[in-house]
GUSE-155909 format. One record per residue (C-alpha): y, x, z; residue in one letter. Coordinates in steps of 0.25 Angstrom, whole numbers, plus 5000, padded with zeros to 4 digits. Example, Ala and Ser with C-alpha at 12.3 -4.5 7.8 and 13.67 -1.06 7.14 Angstrom:
<pts>
PT      Y      X      Z   aa
PT   4982   5049   5031    A
PT   4996   5055   5029    S
</pts>
This chain:
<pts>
PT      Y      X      Z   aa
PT   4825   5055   4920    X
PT   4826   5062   4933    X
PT   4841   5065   4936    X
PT   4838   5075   4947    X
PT   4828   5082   4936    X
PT   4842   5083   4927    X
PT   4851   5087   4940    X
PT   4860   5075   4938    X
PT   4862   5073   4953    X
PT   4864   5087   4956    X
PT   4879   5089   4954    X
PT   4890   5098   4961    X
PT   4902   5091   4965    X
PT   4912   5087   4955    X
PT   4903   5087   4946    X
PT   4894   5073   4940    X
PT   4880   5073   4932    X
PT   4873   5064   4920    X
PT   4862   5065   4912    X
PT   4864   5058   4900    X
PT   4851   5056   4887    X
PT   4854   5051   4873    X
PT   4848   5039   4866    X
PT   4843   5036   4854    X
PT   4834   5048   4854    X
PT   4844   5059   4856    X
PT   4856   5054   4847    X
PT   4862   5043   4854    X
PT   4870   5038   4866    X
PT   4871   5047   4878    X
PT   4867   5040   4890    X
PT   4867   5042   4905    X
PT   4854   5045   4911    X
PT   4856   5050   4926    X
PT   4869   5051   4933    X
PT   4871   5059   4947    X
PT   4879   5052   4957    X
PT   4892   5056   4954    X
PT   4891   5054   4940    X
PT   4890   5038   4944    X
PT   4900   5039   4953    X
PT   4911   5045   4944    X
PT   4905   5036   4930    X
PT   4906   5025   4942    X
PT   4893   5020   4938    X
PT   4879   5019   4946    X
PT   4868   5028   4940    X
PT   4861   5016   4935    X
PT   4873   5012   4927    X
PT   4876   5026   4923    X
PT   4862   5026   4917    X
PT   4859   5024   4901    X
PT   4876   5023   4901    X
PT   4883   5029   4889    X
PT   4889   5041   4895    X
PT   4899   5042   4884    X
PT   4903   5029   4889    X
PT   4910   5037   4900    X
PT   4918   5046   4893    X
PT   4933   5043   4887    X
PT   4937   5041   4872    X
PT   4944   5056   4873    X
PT   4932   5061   4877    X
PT   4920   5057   4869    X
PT   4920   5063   4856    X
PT   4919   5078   4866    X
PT   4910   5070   4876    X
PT   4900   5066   4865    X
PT   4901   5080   4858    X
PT   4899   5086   4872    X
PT   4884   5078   4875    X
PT   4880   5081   4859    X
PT   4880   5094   4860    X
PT   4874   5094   4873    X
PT   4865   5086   4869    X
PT   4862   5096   4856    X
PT   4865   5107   4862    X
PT   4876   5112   4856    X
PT   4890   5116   4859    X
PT   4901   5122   4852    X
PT   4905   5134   4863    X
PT   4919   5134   4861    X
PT   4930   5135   4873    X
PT   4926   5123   4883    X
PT   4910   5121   4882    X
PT   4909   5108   4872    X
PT   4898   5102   4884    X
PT   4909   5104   4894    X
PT   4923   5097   4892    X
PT   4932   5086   4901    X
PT   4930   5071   4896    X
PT   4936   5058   4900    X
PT   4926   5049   4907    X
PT   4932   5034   4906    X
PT   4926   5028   4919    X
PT   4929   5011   4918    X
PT   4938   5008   4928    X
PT   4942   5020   4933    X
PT   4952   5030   4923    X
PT   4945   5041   4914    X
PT   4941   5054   4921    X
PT   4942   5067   4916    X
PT   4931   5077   4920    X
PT   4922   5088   4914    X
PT   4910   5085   4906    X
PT   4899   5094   4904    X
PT   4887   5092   4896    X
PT   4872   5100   4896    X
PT   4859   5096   4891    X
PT   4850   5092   4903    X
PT   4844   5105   4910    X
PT   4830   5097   4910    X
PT   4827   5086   4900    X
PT   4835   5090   4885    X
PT   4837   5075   4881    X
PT   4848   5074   4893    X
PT   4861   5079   4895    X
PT   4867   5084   4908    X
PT   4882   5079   4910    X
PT   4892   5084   4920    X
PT   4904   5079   4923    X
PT   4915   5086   4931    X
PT   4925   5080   4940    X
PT   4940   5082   4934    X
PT   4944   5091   4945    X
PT   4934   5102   4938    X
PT   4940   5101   4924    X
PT   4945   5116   4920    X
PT   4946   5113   4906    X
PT   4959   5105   4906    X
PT   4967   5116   4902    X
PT   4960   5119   4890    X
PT   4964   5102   4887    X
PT   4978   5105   4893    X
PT   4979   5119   4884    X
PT   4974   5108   4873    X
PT   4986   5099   4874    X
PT   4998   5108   4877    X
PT   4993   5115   4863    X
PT   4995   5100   4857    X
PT   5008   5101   4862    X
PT   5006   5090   4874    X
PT   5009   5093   4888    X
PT   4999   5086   4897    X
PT   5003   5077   4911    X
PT   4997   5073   4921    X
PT   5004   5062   4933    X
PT   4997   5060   4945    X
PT   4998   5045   4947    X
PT   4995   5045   4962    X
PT   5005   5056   4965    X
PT   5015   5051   4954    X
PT   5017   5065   4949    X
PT   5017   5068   4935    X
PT   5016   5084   4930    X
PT   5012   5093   4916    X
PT   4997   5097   4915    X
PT   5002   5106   4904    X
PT   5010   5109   4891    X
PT   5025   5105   4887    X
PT   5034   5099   4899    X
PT   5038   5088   4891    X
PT   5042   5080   4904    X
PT   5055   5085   4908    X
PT   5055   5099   4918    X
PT   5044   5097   4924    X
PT   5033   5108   4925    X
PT   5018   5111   4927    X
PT   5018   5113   4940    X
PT   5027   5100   4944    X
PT   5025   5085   4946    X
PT   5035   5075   4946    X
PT   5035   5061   4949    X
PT   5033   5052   4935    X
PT   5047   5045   4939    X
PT   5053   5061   4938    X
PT   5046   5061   4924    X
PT   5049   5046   4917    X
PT   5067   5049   4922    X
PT   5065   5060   4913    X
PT   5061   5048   4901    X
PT   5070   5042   4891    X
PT   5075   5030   4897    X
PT   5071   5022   4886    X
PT   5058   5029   4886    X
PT   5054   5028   4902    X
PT   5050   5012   4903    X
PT   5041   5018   4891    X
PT   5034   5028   4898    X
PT   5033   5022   4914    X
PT   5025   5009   4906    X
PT   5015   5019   4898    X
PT   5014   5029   4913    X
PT   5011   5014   4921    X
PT   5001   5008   4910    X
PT   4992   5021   4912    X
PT   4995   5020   4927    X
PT   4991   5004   4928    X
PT   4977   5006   4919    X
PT   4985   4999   4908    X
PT   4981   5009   4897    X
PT   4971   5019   4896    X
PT   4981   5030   4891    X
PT   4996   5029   4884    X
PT   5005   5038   4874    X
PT   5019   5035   4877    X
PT   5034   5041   4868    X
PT   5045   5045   4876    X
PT   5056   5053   4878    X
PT   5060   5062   4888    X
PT   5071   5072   4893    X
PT   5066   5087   4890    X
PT   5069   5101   4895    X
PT   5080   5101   4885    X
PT   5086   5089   4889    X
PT   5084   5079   4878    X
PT   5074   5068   4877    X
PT   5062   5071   4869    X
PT   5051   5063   4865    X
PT   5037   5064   4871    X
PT   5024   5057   4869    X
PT   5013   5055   4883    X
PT   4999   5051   4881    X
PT   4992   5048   4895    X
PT   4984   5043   4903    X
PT   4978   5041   4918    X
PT   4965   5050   4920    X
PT   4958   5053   4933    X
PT   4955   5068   4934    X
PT   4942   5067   4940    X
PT   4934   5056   4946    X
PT   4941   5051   4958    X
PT   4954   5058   4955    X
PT   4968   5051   4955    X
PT   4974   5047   4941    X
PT   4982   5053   4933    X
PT   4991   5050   4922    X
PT   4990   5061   4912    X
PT   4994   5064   4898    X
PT   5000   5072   4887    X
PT   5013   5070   4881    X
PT   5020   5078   4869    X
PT   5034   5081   4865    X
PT   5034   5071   4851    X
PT   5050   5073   4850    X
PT   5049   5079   4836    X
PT   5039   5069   4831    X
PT   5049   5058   4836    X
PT   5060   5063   4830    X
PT   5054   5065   4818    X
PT   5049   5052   4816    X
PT   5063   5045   4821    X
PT   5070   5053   4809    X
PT   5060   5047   4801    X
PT   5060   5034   4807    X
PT   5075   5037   4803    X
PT   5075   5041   4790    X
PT   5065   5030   4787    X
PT   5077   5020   4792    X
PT   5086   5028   4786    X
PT   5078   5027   4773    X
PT   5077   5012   4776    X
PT   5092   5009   4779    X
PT   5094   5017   4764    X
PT   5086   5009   4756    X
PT   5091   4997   4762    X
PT   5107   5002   4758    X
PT   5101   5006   4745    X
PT   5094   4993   4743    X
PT   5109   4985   4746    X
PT   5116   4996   4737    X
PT   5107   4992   4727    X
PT   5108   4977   4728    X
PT   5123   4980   4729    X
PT   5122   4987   4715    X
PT   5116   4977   4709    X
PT   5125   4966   4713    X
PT   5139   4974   4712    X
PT   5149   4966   4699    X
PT   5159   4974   4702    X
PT   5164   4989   4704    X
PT   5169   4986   4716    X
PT   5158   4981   4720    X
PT   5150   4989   4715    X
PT   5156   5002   4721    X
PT   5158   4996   4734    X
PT   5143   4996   4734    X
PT   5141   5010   4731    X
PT   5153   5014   4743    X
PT   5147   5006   4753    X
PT   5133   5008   4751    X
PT   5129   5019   4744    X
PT   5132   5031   4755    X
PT   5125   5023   4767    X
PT   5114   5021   4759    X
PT   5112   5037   4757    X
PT   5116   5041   4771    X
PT   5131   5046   4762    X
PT   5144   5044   4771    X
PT   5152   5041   4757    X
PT   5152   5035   4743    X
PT   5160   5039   4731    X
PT   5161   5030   4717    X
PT   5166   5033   4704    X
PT   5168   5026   4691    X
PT   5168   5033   4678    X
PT   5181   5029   4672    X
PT   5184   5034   4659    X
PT   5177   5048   4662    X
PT   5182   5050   4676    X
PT   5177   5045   4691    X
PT   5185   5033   4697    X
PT   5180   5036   4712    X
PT   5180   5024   4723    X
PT   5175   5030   4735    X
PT   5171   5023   4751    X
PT   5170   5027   4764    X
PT   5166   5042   4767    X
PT   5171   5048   4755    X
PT   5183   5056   4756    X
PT   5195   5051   4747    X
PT   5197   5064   4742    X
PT   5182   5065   4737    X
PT   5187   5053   4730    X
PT   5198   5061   4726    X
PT   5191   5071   4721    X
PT   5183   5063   4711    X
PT   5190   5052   4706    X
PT   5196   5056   4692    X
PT   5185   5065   4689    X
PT   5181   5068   4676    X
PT   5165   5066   4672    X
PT   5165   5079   4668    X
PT   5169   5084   4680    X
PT   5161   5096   4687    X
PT   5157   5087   4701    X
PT   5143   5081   4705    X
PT   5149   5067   4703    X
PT   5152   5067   4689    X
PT   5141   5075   4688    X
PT   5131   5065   4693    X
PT   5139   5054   4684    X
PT   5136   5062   4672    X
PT   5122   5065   4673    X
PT   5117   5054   4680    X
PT   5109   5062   4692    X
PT   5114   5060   4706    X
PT   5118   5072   4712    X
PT   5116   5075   4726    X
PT   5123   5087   4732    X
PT   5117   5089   4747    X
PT   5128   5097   4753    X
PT   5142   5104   4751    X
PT   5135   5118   4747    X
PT   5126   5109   4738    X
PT   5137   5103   4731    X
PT   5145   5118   4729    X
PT   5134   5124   4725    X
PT   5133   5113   4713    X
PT   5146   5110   4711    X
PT   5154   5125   4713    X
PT   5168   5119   4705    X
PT   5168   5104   4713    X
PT   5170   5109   4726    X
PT   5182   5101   4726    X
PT   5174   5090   4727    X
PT   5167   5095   4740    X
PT   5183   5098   4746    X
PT   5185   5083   4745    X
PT   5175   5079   4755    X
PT   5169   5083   4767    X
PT   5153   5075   4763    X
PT   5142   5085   4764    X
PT   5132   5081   4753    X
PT   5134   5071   4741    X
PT   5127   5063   4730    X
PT   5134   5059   4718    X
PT   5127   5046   4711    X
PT   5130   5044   4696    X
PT   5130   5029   4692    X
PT   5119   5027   4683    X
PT   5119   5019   4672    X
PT   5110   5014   4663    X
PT   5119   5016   4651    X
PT   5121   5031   4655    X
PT   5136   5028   4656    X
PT   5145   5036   4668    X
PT   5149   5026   4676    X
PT   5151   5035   4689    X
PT   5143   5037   4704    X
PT   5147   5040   4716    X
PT   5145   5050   4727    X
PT   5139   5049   4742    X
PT   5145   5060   4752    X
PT   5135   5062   4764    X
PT   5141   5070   4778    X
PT   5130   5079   4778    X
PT   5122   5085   4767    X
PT   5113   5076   4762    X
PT   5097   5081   4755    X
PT   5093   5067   4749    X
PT   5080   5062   4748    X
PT   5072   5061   4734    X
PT   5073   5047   4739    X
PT   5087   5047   4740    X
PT   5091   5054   4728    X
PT   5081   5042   4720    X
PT   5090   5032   4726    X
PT   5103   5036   4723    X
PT   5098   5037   4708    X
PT   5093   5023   4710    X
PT   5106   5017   4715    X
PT   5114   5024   4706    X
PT   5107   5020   4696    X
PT   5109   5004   4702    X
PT   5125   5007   4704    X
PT   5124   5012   4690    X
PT   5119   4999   4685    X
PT   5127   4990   4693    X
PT   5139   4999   4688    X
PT   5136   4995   4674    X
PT   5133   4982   4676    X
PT   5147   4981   4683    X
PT   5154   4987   4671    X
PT   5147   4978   4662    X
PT   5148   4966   4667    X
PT   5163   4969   4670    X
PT   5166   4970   4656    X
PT   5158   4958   4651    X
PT   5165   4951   4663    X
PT   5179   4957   4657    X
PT   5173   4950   4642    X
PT   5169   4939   4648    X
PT   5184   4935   4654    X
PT   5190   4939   4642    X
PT   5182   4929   4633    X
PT   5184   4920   4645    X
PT   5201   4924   4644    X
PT   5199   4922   4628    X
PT   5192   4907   4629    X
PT   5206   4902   4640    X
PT   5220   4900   4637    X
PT   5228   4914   4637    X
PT   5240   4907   4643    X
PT   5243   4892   4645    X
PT   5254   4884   4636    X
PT   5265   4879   4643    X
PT   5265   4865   4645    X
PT   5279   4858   4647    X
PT   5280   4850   4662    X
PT   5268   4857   4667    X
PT   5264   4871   4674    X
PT   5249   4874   4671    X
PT   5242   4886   4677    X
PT   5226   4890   4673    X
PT   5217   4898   4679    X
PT   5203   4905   4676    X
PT   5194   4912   4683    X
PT   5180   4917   4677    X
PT   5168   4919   4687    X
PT   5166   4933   4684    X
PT   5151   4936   4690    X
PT   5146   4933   4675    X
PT   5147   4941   4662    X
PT   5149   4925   4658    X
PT   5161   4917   4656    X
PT   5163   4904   4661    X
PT   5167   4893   4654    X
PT   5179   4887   4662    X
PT   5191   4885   4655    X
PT   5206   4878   4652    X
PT   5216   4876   4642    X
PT   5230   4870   4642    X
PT   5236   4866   4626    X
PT   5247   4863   4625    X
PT   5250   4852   4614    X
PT   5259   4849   4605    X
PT   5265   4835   4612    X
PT   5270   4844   4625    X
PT   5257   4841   4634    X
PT   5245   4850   4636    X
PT   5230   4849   4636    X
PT   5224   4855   4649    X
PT   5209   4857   4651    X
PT   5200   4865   4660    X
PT   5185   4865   4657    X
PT   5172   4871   4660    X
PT   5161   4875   4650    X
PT   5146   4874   4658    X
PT   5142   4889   4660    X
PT   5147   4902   4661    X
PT   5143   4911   4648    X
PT   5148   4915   4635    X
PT   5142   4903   4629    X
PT   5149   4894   4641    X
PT   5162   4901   4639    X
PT   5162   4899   4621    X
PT   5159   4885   4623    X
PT   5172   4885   4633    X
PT   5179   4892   4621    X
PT   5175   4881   4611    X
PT   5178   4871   4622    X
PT   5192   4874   4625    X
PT   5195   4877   4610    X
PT   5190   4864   4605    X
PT   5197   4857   4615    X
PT   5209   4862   4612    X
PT   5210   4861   4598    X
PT   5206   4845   4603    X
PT   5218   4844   4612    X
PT   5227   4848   4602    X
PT   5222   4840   4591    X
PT   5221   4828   4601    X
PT   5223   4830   4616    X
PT   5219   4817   4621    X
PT   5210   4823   4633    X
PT   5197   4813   4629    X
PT   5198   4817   4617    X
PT   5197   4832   4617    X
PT   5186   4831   4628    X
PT   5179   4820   4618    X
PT   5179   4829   4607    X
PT   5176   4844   4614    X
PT   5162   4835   4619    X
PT   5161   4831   4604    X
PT   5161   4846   4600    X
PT   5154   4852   4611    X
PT   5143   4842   4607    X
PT   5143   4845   4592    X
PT   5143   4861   4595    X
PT   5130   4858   4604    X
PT   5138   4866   4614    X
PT   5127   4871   4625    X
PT   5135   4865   4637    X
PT   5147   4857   4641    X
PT   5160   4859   4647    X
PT   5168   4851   4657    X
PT   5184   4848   4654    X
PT   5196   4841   4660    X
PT   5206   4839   4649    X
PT   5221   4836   4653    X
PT   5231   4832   4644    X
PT   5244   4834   4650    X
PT   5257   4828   4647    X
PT   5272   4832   4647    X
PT   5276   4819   4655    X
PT   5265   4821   4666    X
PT   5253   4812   4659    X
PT   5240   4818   4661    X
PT   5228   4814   4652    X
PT   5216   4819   4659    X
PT   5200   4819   4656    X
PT   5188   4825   4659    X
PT   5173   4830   4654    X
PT   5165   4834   4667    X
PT   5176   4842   4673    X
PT   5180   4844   4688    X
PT   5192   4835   4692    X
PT   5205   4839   4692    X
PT   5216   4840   4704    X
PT   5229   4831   4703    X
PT   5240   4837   4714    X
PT   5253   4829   4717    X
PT   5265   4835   4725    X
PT   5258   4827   4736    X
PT   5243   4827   4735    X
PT   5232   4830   4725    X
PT   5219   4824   4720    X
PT   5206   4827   4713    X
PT   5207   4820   4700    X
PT   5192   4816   4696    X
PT   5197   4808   4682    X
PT   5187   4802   4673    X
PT   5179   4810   4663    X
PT   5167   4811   4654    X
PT   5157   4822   4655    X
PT   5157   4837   4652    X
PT   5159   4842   4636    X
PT   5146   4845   4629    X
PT   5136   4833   4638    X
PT   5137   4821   4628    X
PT   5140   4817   4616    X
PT   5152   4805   4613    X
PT   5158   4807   4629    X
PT   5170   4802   4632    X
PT   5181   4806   4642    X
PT   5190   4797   4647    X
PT   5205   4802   4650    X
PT   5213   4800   4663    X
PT   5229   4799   4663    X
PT   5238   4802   4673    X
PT   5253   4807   4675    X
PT   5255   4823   4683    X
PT   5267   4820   4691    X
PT   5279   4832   4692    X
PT   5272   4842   4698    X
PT   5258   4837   4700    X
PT   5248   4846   4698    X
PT   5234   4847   4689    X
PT   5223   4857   4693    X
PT   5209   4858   4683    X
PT   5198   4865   4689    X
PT   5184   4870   4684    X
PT   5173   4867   4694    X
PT   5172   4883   4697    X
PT   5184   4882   4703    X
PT   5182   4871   4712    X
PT   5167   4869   4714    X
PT   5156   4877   4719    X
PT   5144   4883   4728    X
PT   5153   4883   4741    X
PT   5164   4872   4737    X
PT   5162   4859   4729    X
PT   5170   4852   4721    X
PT   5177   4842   4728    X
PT   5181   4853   4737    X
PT   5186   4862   4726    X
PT   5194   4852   4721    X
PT   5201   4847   4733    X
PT   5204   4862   4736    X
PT   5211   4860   4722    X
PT   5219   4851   4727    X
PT   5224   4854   4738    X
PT   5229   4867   4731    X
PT   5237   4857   4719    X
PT   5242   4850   4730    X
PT   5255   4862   4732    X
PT   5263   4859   4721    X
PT   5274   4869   4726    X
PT   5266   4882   4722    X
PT   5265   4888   4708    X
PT   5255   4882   4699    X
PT   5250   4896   4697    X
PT   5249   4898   4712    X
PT   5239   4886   4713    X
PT   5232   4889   4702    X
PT   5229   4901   4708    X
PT   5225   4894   4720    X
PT   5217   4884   4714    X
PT   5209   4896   4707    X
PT   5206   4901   4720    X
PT   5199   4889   4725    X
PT   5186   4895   4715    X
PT   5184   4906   4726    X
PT   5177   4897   4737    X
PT   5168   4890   4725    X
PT   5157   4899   4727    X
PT   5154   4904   4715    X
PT   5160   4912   4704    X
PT   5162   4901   4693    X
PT   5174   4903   4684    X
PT   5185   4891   4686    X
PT   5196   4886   4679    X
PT   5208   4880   4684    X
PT   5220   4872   4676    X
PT   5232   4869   4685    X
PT   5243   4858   4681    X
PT   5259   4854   4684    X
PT   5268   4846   4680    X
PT   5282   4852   4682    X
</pts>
């Protein structure tokens, strides 16, 4: 092909030529075929390179959708008429090293062979369709840049003047613009403005903020990039940015609210595990004041108990004593959105103050008693349907609940509810249990002449089951006393009727013959005869009126022995625990309680446990015997005290001894 015959070398200046032909028999790649002179020097490629090259090789990724539309319908013939001629329009050429060039590309069918096409490139200076593309972007709401890296002058193009004051027809240094950043935006943006400006990156998009005509800081999004605006021209840096102040904002509220949503569900999750685990109304009660308002975004939490047909109100922090007030004493069939919500079992949420006097016109007391905006009112619900009570959350502001929101509440008053009952329960079985437990021990000690004794019980208390340590003293007919402290294994109601039968057999031993290896001898015989399930350890002392102790043991703890002087763990002889074997024997151990010498008989709660063993419990014993100046009731007392640091919640027995 003759490229004279095509005029490819006879171009005006500003202006280059190539005649590209398709492969592949008319539907394939368009390739160069001839190039003038100053087509090779602005491709930077001889014409023998240029030659069979891909041409779209040459253009940039933004431009080769409308480049390859441009050369088909040259090719075909067609066009589409409209506003800028579709075989005319500006492209970006990507030239390897150099930076892409934008210039005007015009497409024609060759005016002398018709399986060629003629392609004209114009020089950037000659673009007059950039308005139309500026016109384009201020429509999409950007404003378009441009900053002259060799004069270090930045200025608008057109649209929006996000960047400060400055106007169309000025330029300012890029220093001016990035003082008028965020200052924890500016490291940001002068690192995105030199890794265009060191060929780091092709183009960037970078978030900041910055200070607007109104004087606050708003956020704004740049995409740039250097360009070249004709071949041989300087570089620019030029991009468009948009005002994206609303979409921030609007996903910082929900980044927010998600948080908000987070930090809810994580105080409902606690409240709940806080439910579940309450024993007490007290504890209970504090878990609904402390936790329930933060968990709604509420400032105060109200409780009240039903009580014989009226509220017993406990209230926390943020609630006004005289809302307090106002409630407490009310009947259930009072005309208020509490009792209401107790009653029927609905929560009800009352957004405002006009809100609540529109639906409660002859309450309005309630609303004089507080100064809280918005309310929800939580019945405690219960499985039995019974009125057990609710509580009401105060909110500073009026408060619109979510559907969400409104589920929870049903859910956590429904788990209150529960926990409610449960406490109620298992007070009153507690309450049954220590009345057996109250029955199966002594109501009061005999008196026991030349001797003080004091006992003490204490039952664990986390169970509905009662335990099975217990003591008795008998007073006998020949002026001494039986004295024994014991501990049936387990802690049930079958535990704590084997104690009974225990402690009633050896009594009626120990009156019939109180010899101690003999009542303990025959309590093993019986236990073994009834094929009693479990055993029971004991420490039997016979106590005399001239000061002889006759002492022995089946399996139980030792016993401490105080003087005016010193004291001492008494570990005496013994047999093993009622109940284990048939024919056991227990051997006795005799000794003489000087004038105000002490005796104290522990169970192994008292003494022994998780966080103290029991040598340690018992020297703590002890040393507490060892005062004999204080009352006998005082250190029994004291002694009692010892179980707190066991670690555990064991019941525990004590049985404390003086020889006056």
């Amino acid at each position: 092909m003759n490229s004279s015959t095509h005029n490819v070398a006879q171009v005006a200046p500003g202006r280059a030529r190539l005649l590209l032909t398709r492969q592949d028999g008319g539907d394939g790649t368009f390739v160069v075929a001839d190039a003038c002179a100053t087509a090779c020097a602005w491709l930077g490629r001889p014409r023998s390179v240029l030659r069979g090259a891909d041409f779209m090789a040459f253009v940039g990724d933004a431009s080769r959708l409308m480049t390859e539309r441009m050369l088909e319908e040259a090719w075909r013939g067609t066009g589409d008429g409209v506003g800028v001629p579709a075989n005319r329009q500006p492209v970006e050429l990507e030239l390897e090293p150099a930076e892409p060039v934008v210039c005007m590309l015009s497409v024609h069918r060759a005016p002398q062979a018709r399986d060629a096409l003629l392609v004209e490139i114009e020089d950037g200076a000659r673009l007059r369709h950039w308005a139309v593309l500026r016109a384009l972007a201020v429509l999409s709401e950007d404003a378009l840049w441009a900053y002259d890296e060799e004069a270090d002058l930045f200025g608008w193009l057109d649209g929006e003047h996000f960047h400060g004051n400055v106007s169309t027809d000025e330029s300012i240094p890029l220093v001016q613009l990035l003082d008028q950043l965020h200052p924890e935006d500016r490291p940001r943006v002068e690192k995105a403005f030199w890794d265009l400006r060191e060929d780091r990156c092709k183009q960037v998009t970078v978030d900041y903020r910055m200070t607007g005509r109104d004087g606050h800081y708003h956020w704004l999004r740049t995409r740039s990039r250097v360009m070249r605006f004709g071949f041989g021209q300087r570089r620019w840096i030029i991009g468009s940015t948009n005002d994206t102040t609303a979409t921030v904002e609007r996903h910082q509220a929900l980044t927010e609210a998600h948080a908000l949503a987070r930090r809810r569900g994580e105080l409902v999750e606690h409240l709940a595990a806080e439910f579940v685990s309450a024993t007490t109304e007290h504890e209970l009660t504090a878990a609904i004041l402390d936790h329930v308002a933060p968990a709604f975004g509420g400032e105060g939490t109200l409780v009240a108990f039903v009580e014989e047909g009226r509220l017993r109100v406990t209230f926390g922090a943020g609630i006004a004593p005289a809302l307090a007030r106002n409630l407490h004493g009310v009947p259930l069939n009072a005309p208020k959105p509490l009792t209401q919500a107790i009653v029927s079992g609905r929560p009800e949420f009352i957004v405002d103050r006009a809100h609540y006097r529109q639906q409660w016109p002859h309450a309005h007391d309630f609303l004089s008693a507080t100064r809280a905006e918005s309310f929800v009112m939580v019945p405690l619900l219960a499985a039995s349907h019974q009125l057990l009570g609710g509580w009401v959350i105060t909110f500073a502001e009026p408060h619109h609940p979510s559907e969400q929101e409104r589920t929870l509440v049903r859910v956590i008053a429904t788990l209150a509810g529960q926990a409610w009952e449960r406490i109620r329960l298992q007070a009153a079985r507690l309450e049954l249990a220590g009345a057996l437990q109250r029955d199966m021990l002594p109501r009061s000690l005999p008196e026991v002449a030349g001797y003080e004794i004091e006992a003490r019980y204490a039952s664990a208390h986390t169970e509905l089951d009662v335990g099975g340590d217990w003591f008795d003293v008998i007073a006998l007919p020949h002026g001494g006393a039986a004295c024994i402290i014991g501990d049936v294994q387990g802690h049930s109601i079958k535990a704590a009727a084997l104690m009974g039968q225990v402690r009633t057999a050896m009594h009626a031993y120990a009156w019939e013959d109180p010899a101690p290896q003999r009542v303990l001898e025959r309590t093993n015989a019986l236990m073994q005869q009834m094929g009693a399930r479990g055993f029971a350890t004991c420490l039997y002392l016979l106590i005399e009126p001239d000061g002889r102790i006759v002492a022995s043991r089946a399996g139980h703890v030792p016993f401490v022995q105080a003087g005016r002087m010193r004291s001492e763990i008494r570990e005496i002889p013994g047999g093993l625990p009622l109940g284990i074997f048939d024919d056991a024997s227990y051997p006795i151990t005799e000794f003489t309680l000087p004038t105000g010498g002490t005796l104290a008989l522990v169970t192994d709660g008292l003494v022994e446990g998780p966080s103290r063993p029991l040598d340690e419990g018992l020297r703590l014993v002890a040393r507490a015997a060892t005062d004999h100046t204080r009352p006998l009731s005082t250190l029994a007392d004291e002694i009692m005290a010892l179980a707190d640091a066991t670690g555990h919640t064991d019941d525990c027995a004590a049985l404390v001894i003086r020889r006056s």
